[in-house]
C-alpha positions in Angstrom: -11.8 -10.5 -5.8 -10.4 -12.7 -3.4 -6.6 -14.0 -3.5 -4.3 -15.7 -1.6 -0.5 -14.3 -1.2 1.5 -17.4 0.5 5.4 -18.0 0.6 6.9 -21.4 1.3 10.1 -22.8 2.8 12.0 -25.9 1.5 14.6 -28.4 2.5 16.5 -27.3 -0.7 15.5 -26.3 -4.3 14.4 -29.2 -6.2 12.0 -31.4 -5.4 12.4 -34.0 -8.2 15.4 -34.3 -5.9 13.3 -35.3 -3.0 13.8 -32.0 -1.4 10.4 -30.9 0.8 8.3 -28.4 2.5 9.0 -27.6 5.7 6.4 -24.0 6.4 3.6 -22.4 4.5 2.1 -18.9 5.0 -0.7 -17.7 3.6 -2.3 -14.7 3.7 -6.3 -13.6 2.2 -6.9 -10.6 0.2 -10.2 -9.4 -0.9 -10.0 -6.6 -3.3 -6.2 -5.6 -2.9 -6.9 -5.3 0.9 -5.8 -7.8 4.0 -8.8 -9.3 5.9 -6.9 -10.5 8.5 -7.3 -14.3 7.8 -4.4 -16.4 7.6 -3.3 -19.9 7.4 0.6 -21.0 8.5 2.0 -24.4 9.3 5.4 -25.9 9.7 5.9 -29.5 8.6 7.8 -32.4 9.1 10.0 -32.9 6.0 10.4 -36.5 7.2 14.4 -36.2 6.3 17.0 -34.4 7.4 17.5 -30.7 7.2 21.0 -29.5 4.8 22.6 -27.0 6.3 22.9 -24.4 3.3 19.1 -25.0 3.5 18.3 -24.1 7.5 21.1 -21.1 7.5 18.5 -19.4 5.3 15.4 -19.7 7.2 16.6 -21.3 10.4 14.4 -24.3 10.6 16.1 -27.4 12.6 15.5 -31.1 12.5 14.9 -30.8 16.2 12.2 -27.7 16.0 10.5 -30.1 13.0 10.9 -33.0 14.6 7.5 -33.0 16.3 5.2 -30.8 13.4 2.5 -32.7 11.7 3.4 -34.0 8.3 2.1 -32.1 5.2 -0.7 -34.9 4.6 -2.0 -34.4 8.0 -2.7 -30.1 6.8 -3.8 -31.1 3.0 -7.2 -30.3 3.8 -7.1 -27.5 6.3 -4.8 -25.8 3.5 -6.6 -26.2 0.5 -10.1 -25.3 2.4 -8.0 -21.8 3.3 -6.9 -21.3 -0.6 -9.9 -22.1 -2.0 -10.1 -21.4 -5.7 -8.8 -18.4 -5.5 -5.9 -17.0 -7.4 -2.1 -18.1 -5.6 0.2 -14.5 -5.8 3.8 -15.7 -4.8 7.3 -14.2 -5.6 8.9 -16.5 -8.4 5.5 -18.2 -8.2 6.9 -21.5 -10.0 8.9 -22.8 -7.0 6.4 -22.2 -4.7 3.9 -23.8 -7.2 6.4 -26.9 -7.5 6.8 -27.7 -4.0 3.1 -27.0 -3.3 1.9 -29.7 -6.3 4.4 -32.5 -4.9 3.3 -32.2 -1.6 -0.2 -32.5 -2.9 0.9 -35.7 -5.5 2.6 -37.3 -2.2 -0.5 -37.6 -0.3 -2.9 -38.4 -3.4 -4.7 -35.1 -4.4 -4.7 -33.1 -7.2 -2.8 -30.5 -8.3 -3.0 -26.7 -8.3 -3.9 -25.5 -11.6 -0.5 -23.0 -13.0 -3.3 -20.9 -14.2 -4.2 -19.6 -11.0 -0.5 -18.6 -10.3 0.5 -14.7 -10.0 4.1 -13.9 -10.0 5.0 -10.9 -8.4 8.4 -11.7 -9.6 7.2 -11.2 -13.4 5.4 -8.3 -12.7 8.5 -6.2 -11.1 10.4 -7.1 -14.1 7.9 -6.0 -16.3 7.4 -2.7 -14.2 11.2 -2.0 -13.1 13.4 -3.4 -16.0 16.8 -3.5 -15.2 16.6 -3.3 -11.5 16.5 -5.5 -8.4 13.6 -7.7 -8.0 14.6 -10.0 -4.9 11.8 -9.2 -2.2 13.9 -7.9 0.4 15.1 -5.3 -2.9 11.3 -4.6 -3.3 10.4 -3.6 -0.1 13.6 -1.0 -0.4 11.9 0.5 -3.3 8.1 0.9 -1.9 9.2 1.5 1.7 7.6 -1.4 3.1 9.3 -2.7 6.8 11.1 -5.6 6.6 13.5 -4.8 10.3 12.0 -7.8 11.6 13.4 -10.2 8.8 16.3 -11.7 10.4 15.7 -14.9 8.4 13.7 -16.0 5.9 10.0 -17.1 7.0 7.1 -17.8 5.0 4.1 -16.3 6.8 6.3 -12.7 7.3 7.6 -13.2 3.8 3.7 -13.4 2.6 2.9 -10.2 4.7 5.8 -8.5 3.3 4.7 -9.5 -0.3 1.2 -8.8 0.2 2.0 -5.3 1.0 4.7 -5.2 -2.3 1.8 -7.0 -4.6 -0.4 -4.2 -4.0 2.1 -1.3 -4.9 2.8 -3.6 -8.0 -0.3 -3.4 -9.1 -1.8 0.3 -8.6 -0.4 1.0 -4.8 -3.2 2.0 -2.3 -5.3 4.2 -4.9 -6.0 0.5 -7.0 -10.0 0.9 -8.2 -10.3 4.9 -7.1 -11.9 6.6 -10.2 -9.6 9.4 -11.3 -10.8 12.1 -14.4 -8.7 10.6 -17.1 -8.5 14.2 -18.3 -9.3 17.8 -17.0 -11.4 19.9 -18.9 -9.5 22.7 -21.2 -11.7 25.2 -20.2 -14.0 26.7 -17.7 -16.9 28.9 -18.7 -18.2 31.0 -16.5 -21.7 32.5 -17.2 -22.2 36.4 -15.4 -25.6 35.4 -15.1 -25.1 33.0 -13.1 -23.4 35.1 -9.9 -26.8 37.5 -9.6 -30.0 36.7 -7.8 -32.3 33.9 -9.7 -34.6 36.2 -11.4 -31.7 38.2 -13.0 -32.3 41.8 -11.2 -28.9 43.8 -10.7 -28.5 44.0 -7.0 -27.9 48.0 -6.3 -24.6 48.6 -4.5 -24.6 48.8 -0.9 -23.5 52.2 0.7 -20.2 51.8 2.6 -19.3 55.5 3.3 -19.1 56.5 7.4 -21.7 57.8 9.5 -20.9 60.9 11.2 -21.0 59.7 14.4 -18.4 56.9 13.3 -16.0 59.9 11.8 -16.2 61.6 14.7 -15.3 58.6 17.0 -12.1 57.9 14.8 -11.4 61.8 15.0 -11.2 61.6 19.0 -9.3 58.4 18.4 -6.5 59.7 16.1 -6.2 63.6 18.2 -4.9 60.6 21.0 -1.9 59.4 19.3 1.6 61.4 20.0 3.1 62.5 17.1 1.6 60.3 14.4 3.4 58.9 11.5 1.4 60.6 8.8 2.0 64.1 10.0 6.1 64.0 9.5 5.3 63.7 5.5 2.5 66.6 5.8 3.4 70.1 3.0 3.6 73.0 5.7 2.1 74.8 2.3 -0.6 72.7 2.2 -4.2 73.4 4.0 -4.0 70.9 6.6 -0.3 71.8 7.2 -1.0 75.7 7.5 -3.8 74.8 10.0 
């Protein structure tokens, strides 16, 4: 199945209050697994940048000054998402700024069906704990050193790694015995030859030439452990 894990970055948090996009990343997943593909653009929000807003992911007026404007990617974004399922963390931002971008320049929206919240799946799976991202790659060891500031296309490679562990980890689809067997029967029959003959016993005693060999070898060795624990009555010892 083919999915899309993306992460956006905003001039503030409401866009009914005319706040906008200013970066998406997205990143393609076919069956759980990264094929490489991305898409990531920064935008021109076409108004100025608060500053609560660019201390989180550091994105200037000056640095967006000269990006294309969100109409001018429309296309080249939705042919990269396709129809394929949208995974973000607290999906339903992400999802609102992405839908009034796309009502601004006259297409249609993306259908909430197709949204996957990782966000509602970590509280479903870790109740009680920390859920922010940066919380979630703590828990499933996933490297996030190079997340200085926020950034959408590292945020989506981060979450992609976090999505998978959320659902299944790397053993997702591997077919595992729901349940040993009790019992293992072993037939005797089954360890002989095929026709069922008792095999006769191989002989394993020396050959006189090998006993003699080890006698010449053991009259070598000075004062030999075994003879200190030898019966002076016995016959070897009165010998």
């Amino acid at each position: 199945m083919r999915e899309i894990v993306f992460d956006t970055e905003t001039t503030g948090l409401s866009p009914a209050a005319g706040d906008r996009m200013v970066e998406i990343g997205c990143i393609e997943m076919v069956g759980r697994v990264e094929t490489g593909r991305h898409f990531h653009c920064y935008f021109n929000p076409e108004r100025s940048m608060p500053s609560e807003a660019e201390a989180v992911h550091g994105l200037s007026d000056i640095f967006l000054s000269d990006k294309p404007r969100f109409a001018d990617k429309a296309e080249e974004l939705l042919e990269f998402i396709g129809d394929a399922p949208l995974v973000a963390h607290n999906a339903s931002f992400d999802f609102g700024f992405l839908n009034n971008e796309l009502e601004r320049c006259g297409r249609g929206n993306v259908c909430m069906t197709r949204m996957v919240d990782t966000l509602v799946l970590a509280r479903s799976r870790h109740p009680g704990a920390k859920h922010s991202l940066d919380a979630l790659c703590t828990r499933y060891g996933v490297d996030r050193s190079q997340r200085v500031k926020h950034g959408a296309l590292l945020d989506a490679q981060l979450l992609a790694q976090v999505y998978i562990e959320l659902t299944g980890g790397r053993q997702i689809g591997l077919g595992l015995v729901a349940e040993a067997p009790s019992s293992v029967t072993i037939s005797v029959t089954n360890l002989g030859p095929a026709t069922g003959a008792v095999r006769e016993a191989r002989p394993h005693a020396a050959t006189p030439e090998e006993l003699a060999r080890h006698r010449t070898f053991v009259a070598k060795i000075a004062n030999p452990l075994w003879d200190r624990f030898i019966d002076p009555t016995s016959e070897r010892g009165a010998a």
